[in-house]
MIDO-624613 format. One record per atom (N, C-alpha, C, O, CB): atom name; x, y, z. Coordinates in nm, 4 decimals. Atoms other than C-alpha are relative to their C-alpha. Last residue first. Glycine has a CB too. Layout:
<sites>
SITE at       px       py       pz
SITE CA        X        Y        Z
...
</sites>
This chain:
<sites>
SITE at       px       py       pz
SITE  N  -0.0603   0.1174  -0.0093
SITE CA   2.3208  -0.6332  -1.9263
SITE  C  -0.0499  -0.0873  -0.0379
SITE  O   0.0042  -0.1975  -0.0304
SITE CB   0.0307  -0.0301   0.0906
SITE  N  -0.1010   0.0523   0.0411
SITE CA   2.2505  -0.3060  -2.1099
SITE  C   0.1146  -0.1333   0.0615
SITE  O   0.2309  -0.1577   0.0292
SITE CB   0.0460   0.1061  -0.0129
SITE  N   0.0249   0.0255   0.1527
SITE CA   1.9001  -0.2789  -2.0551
SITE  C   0.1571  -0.0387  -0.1251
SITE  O   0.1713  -0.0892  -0.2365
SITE CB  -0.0832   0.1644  -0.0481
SITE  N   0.0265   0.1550   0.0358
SITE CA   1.9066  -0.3180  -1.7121
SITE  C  -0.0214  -0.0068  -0.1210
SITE  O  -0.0912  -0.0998  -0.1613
SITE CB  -0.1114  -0.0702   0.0633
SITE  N  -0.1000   0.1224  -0.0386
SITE CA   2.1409  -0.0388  -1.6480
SITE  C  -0.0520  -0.1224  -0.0509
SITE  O   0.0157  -0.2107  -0.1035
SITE CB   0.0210  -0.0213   0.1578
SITE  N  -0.0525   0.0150   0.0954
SITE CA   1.9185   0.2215  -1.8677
SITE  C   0.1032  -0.1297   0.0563
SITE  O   0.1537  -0.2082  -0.0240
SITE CB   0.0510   0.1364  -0.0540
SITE  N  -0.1474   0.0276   0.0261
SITE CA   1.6638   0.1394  -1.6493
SITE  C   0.1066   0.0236  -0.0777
SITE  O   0.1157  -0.0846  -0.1356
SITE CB   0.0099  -0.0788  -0.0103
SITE  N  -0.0607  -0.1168   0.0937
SITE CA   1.2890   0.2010  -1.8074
SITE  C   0.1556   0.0342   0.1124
SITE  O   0.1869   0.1532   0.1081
SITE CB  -0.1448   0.1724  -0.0201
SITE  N   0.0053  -0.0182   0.1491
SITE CA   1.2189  -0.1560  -1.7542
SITE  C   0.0393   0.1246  -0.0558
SITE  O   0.0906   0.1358  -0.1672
SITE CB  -0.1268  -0.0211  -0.0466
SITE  N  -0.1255  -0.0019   0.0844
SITE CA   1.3589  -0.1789  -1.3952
SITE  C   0.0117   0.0040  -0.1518
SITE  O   0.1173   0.0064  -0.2152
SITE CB   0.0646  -0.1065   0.0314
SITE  N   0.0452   0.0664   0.1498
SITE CA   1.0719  -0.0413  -1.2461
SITE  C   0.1659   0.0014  -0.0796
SITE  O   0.2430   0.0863  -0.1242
SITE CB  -0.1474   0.1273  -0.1058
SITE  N  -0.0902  -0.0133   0.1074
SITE CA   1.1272  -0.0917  -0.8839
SITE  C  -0.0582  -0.0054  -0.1407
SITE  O  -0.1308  -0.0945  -0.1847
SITE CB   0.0970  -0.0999   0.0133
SITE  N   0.0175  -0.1545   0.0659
SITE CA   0.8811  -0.0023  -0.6741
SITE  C   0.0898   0.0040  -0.0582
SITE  O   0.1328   0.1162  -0.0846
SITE CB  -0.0076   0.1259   0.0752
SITE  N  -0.0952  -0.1237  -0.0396
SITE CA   0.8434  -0.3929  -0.5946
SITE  C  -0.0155   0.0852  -0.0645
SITE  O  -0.0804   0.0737  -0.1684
SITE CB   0.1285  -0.0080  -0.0011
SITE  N  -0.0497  -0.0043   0.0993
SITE CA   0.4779  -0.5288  -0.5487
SITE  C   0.1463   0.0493   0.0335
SITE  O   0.1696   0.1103   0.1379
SITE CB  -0.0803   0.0701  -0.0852
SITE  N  -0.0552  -0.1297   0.0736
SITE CA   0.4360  -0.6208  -0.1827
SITE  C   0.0600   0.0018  -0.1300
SITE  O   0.1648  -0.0612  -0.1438
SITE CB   0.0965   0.0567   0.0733
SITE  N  -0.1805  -0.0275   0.0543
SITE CA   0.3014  -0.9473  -0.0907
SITE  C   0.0210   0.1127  -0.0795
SITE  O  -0.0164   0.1217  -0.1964
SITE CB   0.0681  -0.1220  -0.1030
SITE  N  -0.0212  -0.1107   0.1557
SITE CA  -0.0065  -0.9518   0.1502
SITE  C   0.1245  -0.0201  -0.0475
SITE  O   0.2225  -0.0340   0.0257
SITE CB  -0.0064   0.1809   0.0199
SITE  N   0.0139   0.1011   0.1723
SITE CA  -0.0466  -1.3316   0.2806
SITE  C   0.0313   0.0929  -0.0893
SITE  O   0.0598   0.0777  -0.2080
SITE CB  -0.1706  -0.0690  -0.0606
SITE  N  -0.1381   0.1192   0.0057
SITE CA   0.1048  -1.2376   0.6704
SITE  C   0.0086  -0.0106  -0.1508
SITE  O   0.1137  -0.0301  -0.2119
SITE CB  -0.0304  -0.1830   0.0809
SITE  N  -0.1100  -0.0293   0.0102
SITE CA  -0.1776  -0.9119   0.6712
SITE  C   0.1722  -0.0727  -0.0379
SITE  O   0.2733  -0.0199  -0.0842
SITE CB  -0.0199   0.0419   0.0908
SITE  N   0.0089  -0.1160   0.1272
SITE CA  -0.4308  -1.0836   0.5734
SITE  C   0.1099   0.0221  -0.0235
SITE  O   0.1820  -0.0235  -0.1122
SITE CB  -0.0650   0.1365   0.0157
SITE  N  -0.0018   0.0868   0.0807
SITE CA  -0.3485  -1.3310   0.8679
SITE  C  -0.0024   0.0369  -0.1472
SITE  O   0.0614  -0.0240  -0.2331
SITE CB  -0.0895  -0.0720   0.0345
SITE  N  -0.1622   0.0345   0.0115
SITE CA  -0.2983  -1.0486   1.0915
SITE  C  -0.0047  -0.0786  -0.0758
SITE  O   0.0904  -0.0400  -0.1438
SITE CB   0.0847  -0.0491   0.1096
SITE  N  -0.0898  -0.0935   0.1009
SITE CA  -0.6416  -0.8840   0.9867
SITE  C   0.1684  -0.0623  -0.0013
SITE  O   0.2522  -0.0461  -0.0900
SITE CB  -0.0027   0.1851   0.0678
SITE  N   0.0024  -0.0272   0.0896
SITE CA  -0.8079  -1.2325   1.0853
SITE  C   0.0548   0.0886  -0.1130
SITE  O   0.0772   0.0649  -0.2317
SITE CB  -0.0594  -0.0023   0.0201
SITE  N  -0.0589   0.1119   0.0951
SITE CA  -0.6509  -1.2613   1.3597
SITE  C  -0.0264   0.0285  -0.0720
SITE  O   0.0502   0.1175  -0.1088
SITE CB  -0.0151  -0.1184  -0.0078
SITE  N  -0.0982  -0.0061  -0.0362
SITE CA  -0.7611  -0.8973   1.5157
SITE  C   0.0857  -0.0951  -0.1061
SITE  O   0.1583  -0.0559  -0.1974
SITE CB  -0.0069  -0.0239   0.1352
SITE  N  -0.0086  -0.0070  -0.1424
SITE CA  -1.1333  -0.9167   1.3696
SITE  C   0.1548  -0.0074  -0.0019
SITE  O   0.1956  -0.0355  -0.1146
SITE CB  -0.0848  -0.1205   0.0885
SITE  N  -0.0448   0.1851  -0.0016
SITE CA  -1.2258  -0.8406   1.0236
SITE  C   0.0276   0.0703   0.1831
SITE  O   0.0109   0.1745   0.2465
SITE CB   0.2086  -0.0956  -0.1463
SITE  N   0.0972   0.1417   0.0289
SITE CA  -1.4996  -0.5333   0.9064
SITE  C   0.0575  -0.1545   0.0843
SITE  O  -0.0092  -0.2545   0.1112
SITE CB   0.0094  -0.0351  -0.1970
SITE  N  -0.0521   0.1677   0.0437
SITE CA  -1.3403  -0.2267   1.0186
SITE  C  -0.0670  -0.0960   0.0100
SITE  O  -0.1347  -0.1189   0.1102
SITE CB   0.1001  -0.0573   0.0644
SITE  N   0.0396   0.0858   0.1331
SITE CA  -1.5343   0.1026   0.9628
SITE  C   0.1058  -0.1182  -0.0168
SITE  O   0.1456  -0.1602  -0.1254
SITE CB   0.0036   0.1012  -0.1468
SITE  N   0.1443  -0.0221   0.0422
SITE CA  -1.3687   0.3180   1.2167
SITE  C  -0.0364  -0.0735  -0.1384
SITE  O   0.0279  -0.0653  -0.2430
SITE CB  -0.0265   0.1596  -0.0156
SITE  N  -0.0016  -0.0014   0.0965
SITE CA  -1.0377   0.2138   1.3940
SITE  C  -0.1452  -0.0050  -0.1096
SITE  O  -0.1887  -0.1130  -0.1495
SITE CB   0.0832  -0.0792   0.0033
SITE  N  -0.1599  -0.0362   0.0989
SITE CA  -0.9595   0.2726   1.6992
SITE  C   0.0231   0.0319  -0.1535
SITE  O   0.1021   0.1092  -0.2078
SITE CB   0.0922  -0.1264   0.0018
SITE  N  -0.0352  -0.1516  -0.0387
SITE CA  -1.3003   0.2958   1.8165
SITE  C   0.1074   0.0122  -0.0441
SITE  O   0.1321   0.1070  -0.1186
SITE CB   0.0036   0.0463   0.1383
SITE  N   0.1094  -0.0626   0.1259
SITE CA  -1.4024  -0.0836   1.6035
SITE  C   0.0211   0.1999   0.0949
SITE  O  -0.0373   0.2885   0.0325
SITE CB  -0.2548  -0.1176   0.0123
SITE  N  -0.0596   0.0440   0.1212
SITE CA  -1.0714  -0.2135   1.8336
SITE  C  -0.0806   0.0757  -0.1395
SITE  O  -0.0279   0.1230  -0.2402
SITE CB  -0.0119  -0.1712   0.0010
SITE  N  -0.0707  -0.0504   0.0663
SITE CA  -1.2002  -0.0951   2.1435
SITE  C   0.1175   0.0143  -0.1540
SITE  O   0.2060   0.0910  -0.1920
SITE CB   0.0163   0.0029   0.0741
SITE  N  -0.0161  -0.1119  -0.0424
SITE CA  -1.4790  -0.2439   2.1428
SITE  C   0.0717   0.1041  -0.0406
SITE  O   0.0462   0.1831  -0.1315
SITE CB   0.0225  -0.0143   0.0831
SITE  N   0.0273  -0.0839  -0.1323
SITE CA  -1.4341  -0.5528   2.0414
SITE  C  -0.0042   0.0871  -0.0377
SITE  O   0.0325   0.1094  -0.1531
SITE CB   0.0723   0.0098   0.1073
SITE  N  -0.1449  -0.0881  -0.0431
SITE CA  -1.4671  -0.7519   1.7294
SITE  C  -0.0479   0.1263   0.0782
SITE  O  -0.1411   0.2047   0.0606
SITE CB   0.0997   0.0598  -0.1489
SITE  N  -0.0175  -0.1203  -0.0582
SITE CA  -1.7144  -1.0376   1.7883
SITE  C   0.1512   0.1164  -0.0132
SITE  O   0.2595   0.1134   0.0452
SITE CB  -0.0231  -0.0471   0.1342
SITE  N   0.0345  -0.0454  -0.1071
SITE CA  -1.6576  -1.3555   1.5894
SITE  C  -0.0157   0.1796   0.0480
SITE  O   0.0355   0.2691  -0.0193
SITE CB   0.0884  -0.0712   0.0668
SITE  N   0.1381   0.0025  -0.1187
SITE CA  -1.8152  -1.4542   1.3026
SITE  C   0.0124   0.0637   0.1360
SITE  O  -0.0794   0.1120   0.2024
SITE CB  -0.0390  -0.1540   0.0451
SITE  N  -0.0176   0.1302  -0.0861
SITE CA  -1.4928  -1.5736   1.1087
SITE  C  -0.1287  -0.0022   0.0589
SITE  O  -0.1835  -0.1075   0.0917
SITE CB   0.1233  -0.0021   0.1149
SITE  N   0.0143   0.1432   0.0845
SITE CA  -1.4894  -1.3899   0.7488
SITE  C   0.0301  -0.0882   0.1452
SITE  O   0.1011  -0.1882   0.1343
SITE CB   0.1403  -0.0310  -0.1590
SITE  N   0.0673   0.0196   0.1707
SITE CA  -1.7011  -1.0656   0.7631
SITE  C   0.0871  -0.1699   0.0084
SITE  O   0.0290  -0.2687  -0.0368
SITE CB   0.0846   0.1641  -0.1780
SITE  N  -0.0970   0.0111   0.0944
SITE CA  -1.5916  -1.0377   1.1844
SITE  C  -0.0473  -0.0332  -0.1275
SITE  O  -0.1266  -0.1253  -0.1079
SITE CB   0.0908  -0.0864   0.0372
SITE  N  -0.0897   0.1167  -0.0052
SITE CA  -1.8558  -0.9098   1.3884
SITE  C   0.0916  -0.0438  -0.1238
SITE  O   0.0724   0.0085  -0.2336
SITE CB  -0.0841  -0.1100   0.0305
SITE  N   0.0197   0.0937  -0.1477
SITE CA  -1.9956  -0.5927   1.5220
SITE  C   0.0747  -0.1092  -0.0076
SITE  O   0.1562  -0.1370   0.0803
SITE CB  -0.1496  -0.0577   0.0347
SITE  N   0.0781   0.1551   0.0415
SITE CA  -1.8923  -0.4424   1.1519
SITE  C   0.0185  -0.0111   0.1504
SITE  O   0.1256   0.0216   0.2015
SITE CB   0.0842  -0.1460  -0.1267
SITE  N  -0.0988   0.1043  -0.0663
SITE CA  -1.7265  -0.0556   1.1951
SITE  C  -0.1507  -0.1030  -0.0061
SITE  O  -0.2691  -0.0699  -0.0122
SITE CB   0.0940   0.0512   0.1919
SITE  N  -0.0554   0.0564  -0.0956
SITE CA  -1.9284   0.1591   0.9498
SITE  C   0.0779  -0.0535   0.0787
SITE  O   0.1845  -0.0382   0.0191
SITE CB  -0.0147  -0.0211   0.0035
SITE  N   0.1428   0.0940  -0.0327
SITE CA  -1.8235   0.3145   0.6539
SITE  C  -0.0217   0.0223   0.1492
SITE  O   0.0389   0.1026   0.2201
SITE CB   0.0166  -0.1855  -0.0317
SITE  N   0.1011  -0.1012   0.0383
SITE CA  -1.4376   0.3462   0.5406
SITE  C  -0.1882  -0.0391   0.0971
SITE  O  -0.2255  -0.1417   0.1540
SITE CB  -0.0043  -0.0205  -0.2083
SITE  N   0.0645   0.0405   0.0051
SITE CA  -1.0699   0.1299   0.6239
SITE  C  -0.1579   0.1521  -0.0184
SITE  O  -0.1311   0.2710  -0.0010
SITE CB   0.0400  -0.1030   0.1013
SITE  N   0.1094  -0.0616  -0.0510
SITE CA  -0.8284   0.2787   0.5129
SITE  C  -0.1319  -0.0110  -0.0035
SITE  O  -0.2052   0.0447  -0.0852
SITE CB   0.0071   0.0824  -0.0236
SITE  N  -0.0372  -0.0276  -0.1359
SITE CA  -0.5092   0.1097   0.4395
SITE  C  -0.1298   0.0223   0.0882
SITE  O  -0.1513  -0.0304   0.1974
SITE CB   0.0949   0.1256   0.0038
SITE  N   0.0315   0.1277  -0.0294
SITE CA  -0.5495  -0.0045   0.0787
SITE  C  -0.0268   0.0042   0.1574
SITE  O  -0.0855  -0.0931   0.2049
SITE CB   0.1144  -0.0991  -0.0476
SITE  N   0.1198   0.0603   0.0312
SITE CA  -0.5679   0.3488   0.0012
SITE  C  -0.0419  -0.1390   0.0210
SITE  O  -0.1608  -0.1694   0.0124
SITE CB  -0.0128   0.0186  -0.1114
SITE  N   0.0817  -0.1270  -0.0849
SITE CA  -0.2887   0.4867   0.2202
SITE  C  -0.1601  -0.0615  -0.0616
SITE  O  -0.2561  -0.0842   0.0121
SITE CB   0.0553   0.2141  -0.0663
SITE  N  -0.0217   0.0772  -0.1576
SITE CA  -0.0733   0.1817   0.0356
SITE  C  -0.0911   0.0440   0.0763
SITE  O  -0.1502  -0.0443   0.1385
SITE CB   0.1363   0.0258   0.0837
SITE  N   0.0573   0.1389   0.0280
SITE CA  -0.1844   0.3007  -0.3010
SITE  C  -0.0320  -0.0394   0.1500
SITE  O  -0.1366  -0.0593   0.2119
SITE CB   0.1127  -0.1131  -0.0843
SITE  N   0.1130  -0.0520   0.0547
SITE CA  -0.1107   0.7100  -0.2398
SITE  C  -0.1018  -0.1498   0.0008
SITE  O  -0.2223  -0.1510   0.0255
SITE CB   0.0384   0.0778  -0.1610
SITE  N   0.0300  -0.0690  -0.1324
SITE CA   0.2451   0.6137  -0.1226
SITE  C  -0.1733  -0.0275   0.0439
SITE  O  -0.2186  -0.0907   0.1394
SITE CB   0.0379   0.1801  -0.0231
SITE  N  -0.0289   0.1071  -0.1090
SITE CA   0.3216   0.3928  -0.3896
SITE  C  -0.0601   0.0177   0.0997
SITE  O  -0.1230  -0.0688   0.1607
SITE CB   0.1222  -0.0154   0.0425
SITE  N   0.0366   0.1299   0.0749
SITE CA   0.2626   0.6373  -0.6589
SITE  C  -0.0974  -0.0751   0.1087
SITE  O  -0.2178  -0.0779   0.1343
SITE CB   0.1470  -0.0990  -0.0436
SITE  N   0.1216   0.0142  -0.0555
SITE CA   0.4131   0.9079  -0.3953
SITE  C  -0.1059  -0.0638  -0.0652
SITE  O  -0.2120  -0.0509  -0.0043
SITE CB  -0.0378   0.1070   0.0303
SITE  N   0.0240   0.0178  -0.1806
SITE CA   0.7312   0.7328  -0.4108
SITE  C  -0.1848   0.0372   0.0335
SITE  O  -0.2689  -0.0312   0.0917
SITE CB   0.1289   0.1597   0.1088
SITE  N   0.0533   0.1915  -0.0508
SITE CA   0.6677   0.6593  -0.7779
SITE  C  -0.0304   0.0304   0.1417
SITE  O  -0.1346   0.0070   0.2030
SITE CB   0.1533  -0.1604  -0.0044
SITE  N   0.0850   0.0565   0.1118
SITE CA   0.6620   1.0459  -0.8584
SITE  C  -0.0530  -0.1601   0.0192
SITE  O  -0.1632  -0.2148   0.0212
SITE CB   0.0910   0.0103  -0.1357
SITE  N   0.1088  -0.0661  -0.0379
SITE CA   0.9413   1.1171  -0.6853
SITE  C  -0.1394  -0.0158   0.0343
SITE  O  -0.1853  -0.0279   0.1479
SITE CB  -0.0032   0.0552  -0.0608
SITE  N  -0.0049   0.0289  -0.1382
SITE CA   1.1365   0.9138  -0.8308
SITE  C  -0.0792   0.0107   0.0806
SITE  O  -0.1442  -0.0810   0.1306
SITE CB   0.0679   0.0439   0.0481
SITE  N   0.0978   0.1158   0.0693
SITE CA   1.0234   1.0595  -1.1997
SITE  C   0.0343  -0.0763   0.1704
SITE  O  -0.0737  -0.0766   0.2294
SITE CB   0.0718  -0.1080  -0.1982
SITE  N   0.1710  -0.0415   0.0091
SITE CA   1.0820   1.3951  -1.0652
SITE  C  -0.0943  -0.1422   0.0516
SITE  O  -0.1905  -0.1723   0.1223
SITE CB  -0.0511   0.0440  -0.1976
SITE  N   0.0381  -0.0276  -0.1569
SITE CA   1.4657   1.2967  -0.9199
SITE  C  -0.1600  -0.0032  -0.0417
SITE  O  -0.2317  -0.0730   0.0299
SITE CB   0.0688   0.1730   0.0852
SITE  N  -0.0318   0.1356  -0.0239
SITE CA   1.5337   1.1402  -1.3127
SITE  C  -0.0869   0.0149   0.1603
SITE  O  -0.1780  -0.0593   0.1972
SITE CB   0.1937  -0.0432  -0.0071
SITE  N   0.1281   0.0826   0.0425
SITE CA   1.3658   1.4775  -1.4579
SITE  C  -0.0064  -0.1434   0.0620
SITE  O  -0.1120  -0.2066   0.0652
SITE CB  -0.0041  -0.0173  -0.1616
SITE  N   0.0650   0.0340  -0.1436
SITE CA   1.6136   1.7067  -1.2234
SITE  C  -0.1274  -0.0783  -0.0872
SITE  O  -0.2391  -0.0634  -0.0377
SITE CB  -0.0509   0.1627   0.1242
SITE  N  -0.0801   0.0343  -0.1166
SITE CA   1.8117   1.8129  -1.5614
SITE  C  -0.1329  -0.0033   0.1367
SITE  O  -0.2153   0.0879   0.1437
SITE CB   0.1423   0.1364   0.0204
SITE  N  -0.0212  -0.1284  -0.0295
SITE CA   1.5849   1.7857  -1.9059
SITE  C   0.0967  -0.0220   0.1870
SITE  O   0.0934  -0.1307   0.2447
SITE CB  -0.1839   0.0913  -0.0092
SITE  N   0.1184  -0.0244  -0.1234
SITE CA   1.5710   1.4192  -2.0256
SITE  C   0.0656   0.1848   0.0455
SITE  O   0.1795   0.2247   0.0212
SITE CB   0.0236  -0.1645   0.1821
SITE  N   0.0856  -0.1131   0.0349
SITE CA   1.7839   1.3914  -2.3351
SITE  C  -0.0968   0.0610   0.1026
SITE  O  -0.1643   0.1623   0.0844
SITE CB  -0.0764  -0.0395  -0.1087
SITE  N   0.0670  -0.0145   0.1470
SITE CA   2.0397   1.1678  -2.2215
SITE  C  -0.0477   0.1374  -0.0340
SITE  O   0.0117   0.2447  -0.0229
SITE CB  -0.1270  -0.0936  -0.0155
SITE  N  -0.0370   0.1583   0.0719
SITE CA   2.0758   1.1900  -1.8494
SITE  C  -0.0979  -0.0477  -0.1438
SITE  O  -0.2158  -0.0759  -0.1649
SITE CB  -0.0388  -0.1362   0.1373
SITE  N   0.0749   0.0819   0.1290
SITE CA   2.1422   1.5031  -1.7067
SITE  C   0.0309  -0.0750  -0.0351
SITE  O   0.1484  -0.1078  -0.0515
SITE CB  -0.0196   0.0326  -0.1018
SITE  N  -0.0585   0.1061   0.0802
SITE CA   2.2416   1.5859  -1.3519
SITE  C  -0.0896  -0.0248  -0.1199
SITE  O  -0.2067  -0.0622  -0.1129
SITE CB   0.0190  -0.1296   0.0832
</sites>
């Protein structure tokens, strides 16, 4: 499919292209590095065992990551600026 001037399969590229954008971010926010921390960076307490084997180089404790986790808000992967729909409503 062509659209405009773009060469045919440039719309699928650029798709593409975000997905693994996106992909690449998330995987990096994801992974934790390092040590594993004995105790939590923002409560104090102990994070177990198996929790610093599961997961190598984590700093927070259980709550703490769920609470993180509740406040993250996902950009959207929408870019509606280069749209041609949103440019003509």
């Amino acid at each position: 499919m062509a659209g405009g001037w773009a060469r045919d399969g440039a719309v699928e590229e650029q798709i593409e292209a975000s997905i693994q954008d996106e992909l690449a971010r998330l995987k990096g926010r994801r992974a934790p590095v390092g040590e594993s921390a004995l105790e939590c960076a923002e409560c104090g307490e102990e994070i177990p065992e198996a929790r610093r084997a599961a997961l190598p180089g984590v700093k927070l404790c259980i709550d703490c990551q769920s609470g993180r986790d509740k406040r993250y808000n996902p950009r959207s992967g929408i870019n509606r600026r280069g749209s041609k729909d949103s440019q003509l409503k």
